[in-house]
N, C-alpha and C positions, 0 to 999 in steps of 0.2 A: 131216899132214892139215889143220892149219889153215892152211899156207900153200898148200892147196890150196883151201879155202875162200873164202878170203880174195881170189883172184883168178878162180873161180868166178863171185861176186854179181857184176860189173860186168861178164861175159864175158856173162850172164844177161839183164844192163839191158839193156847191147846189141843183144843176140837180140831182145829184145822190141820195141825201136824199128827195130828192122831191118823184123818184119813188115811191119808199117803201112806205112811209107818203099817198100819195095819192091811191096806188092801197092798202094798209089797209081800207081807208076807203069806196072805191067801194066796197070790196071784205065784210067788217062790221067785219075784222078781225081785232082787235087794237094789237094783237101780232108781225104781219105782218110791222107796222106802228114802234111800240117802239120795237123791237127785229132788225128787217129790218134793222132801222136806221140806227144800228151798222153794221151790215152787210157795207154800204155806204162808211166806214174810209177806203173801200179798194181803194177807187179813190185817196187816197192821195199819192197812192206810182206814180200818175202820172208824167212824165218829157218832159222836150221838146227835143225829140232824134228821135224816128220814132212811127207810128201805131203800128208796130208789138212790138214792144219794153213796148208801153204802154200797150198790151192786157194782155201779159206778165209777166208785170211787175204789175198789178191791179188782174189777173188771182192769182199770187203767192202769192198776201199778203192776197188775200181772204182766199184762203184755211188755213192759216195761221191762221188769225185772226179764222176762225170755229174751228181749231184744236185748236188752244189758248183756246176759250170758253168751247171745250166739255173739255178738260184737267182740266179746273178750274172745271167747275160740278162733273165732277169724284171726283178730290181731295176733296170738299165736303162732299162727302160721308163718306173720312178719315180723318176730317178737322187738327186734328195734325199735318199731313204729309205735308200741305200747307207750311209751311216755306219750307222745306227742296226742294219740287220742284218747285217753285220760285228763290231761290240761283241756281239751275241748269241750269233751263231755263235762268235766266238772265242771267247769267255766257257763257253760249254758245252764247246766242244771242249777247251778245256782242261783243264775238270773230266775228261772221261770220258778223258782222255789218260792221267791220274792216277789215276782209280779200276779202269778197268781193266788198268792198268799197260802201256798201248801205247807198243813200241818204236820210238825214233826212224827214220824222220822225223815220227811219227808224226798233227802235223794238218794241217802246214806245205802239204802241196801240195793241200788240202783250201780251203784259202785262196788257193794260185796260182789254179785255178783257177777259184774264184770271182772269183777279179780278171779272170781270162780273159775268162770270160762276163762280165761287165760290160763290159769291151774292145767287146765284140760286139756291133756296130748292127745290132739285128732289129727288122725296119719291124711285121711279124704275130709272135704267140705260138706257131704251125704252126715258123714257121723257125728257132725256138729249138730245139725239139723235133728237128726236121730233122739241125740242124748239131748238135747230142748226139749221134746215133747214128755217127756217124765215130770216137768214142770208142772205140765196143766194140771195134774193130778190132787198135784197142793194149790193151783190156782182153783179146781173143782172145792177142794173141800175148806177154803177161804172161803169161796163164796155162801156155799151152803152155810157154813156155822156164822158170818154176817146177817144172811138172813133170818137164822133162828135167834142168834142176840137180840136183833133190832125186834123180833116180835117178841121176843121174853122182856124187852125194854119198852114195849107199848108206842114205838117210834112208830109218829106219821107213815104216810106212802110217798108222800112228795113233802117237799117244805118250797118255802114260800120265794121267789127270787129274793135277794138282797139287793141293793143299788148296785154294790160294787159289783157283784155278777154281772149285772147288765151294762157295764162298761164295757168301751172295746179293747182290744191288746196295746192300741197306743196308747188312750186314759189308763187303763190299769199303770202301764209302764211309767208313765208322768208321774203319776200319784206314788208309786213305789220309790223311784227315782226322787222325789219333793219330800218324803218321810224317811228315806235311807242316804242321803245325797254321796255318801259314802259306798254305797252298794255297787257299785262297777269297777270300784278300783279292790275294793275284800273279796271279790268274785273273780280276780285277776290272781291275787294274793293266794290264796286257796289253792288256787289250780295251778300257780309256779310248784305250791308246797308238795303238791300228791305228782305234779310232773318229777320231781325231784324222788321223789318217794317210789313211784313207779320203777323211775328210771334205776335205782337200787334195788326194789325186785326183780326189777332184770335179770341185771348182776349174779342174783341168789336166785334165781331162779328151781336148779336144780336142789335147792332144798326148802320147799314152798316159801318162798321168797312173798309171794302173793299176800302172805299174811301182812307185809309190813305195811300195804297200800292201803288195807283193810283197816288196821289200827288207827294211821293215820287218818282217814277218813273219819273214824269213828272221833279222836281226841277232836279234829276239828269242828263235828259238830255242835260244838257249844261256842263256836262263833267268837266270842268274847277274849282276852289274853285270860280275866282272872279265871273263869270258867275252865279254858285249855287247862291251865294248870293244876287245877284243880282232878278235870279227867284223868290228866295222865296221869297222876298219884291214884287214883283212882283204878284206873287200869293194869295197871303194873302192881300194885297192893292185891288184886282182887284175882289177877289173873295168877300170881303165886297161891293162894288159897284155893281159885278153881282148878288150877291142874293140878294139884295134889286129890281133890275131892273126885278129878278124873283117872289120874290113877288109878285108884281105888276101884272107882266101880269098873274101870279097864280089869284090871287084876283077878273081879270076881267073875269073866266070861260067862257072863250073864244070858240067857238063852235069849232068842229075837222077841216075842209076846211080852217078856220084863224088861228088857233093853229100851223096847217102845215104850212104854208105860212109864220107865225113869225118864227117858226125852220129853214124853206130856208136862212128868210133873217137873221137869227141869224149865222147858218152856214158860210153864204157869210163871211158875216164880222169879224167871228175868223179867217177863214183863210186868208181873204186882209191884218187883222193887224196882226197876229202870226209872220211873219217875221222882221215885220214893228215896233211895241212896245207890250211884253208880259203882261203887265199888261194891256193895253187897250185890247186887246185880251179876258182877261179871264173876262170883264164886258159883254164878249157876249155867254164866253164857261158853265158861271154854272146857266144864266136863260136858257138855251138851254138844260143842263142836268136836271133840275128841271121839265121843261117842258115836255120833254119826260117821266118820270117816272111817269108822273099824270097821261098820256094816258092808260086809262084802268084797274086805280089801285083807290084808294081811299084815296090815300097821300094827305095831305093837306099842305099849305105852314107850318103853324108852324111845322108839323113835320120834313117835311124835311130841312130847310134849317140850322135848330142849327147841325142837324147831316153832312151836307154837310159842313159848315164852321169850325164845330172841324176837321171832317176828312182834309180837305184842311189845316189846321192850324197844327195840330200833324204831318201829313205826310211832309210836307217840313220844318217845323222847326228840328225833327229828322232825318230826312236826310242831312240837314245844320250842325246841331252837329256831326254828327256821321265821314262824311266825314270831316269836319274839326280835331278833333280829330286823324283821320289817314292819314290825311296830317302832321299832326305837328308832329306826332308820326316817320313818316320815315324821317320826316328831320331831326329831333334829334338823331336818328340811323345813319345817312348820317354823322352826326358832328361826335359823337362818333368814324364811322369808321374811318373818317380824322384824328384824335386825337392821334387814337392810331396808325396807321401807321405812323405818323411823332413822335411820342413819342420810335417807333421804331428804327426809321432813325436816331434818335437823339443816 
């Protein structure tokens, strides 16, 4: 049963990026296809708990991830202002990552695309709004292929409360707080790193600078320093191998019905390996992201992929410095404080 699971979730992802990809191109709308797409990351908040659980639980990250994107578009507008609501948003989403025990990925593409929308030069606030609704499309077909998972999975309809569900937001927050007592100040940590991160996509903006926010996000979520560094080698190994494998399929001009079909099976397989080994993972997550931003644009491979590989490259080697830096920095503060309190005692 659970190697039947286990190949399940990414046959699921699939399903879901498949809708969008396919009704864009019935529909001759390529916005639907590469907009949708993203809409799609809201099947990942799926679990194996119950039906209602998972409608729920993909219902929530969708609206999430829409609000993410119009958020970014707006800031846009005031692009200065981008660092500073980046540090907020991260900084919260961390906490409630933690208090209410959200399973990974849990804020990470909450942030993609916020970087997204930011990406996105909207002349009026109408066509922020506009280009949002191409979202629902991958949130429609999240939802439906959760649904057919969890009944190909034999999941319940409901599952059962747990304790901790039936706690309130102050209990939840104690108990988070009493088992992370560290959690408020790495939730601080984080969101100076992606402020700092942001604020350098700014900078680079006019040449998808947005990727570095992305990166970094990503390196940070493994939480841990040995973990970080492990990702970033990870990313930067892996993203040299995926943009070469996206070249390639860039180069074959590949018609839209095969285009789609490689993105399914590109899909499938970041999410079989993502758990399994991250740098084999990201030889399938950046010809997938390259792929999609050809649909209906005029990107060609040389342009995009030196922009894609500095952003990957800048974004996790500064977020590897930066959180190293403020690891080593509170340990020497840690010694200090030992120091002087036994220099006192003495």
């Amino acid at each position: 049963m659970k190697d039947k699971r286990t190949i399940l979730r990414p046959l699921g992802s699939g399903f879901a990026m498949g809708v969008p990809l396919f009704l864009g191109i019935v529909m001759k709308d390529s916005s639907i296809s590469s907009v949708g797409a993203m809409g799609a990351f809201s099947y990942l908040a799926f679990q194996h708990i119950s039906i209602m659980y998972n409608v729920k639980a993909i219902l929530l990250h969708g609206v999430a991830l829409i609000g993410a994107f119009i958020l970014g578009a707006l800031t846009a507008l005031v692009p200065w202002s981008a660092p500073f609501v980046i540090g907020c948003l991260s900084y919260s989403a961390f906490l409630l990552s933690k208090i209410y025990r959200i399973p990974k990925p849990d804020y990470f593409f909450i942030l993609m695309l916020y970087a997204t929308g930011f990406n996105f030069h909207a002349v009026v606030v109408a066509d922020i709004f506009h280009h949002s609704l191409y979202l629902l499309y991958g949130l429609a077909g999240s939802i439906i292929s959760g649904l057919l998972i969890s009944l190909i999975e034999h999941l319940p309809l409901h599952s059962q409360s747990t304790e901790f569900q039936k706690l309130t937001f102050k209990e939840k927050y104690d108990l988070a707080l009493y088992r992370q007592p560290e959690m408020v100040l790495k939730a601080l940590h984080f969101s100076i790193i992606l402020f700092v991160a942001t604020y350098v996509a700014f900078l680079l903006r006019e040449s998808n600078g947005y990727w570095i926010l992305i990166s970094a996000a990503a390196v940070l979520a493994r939480e841990h320093m040995d973990k970080i560094k492990s990702r970033t080698i990870g990313r930067v190994l892996g993203g040299i191998v995926g943009l070469l494998l996206g070249f390639l399929l860039m180069s074959l001009h590949l018609s839209l019905p095969l285009l789609a079909l490689v993105l399914i099976l590109l899909n499938i397989l970041t999410e079989w390996y993502m758990p399994l080994n991250y740098t084999v993972a990201n030889f399938f997550t950046n010809p997938q992201v390259l792929l999609l931003m050809t649909i209906g644009s005029s990107f060609t491979p040389l342009q995009l992929i030196p922009l894609r590989f500095s952003g990957a490259l800048i974004g996790s080697l500064l977020a590897m410095v930066l959180i190293f830096v403020m690891d080593w920095s509170l340990k020497q503060m840690e010694q200090s404080m030992i120091h002087a309190k036994q220099s006192q005692e003495e």
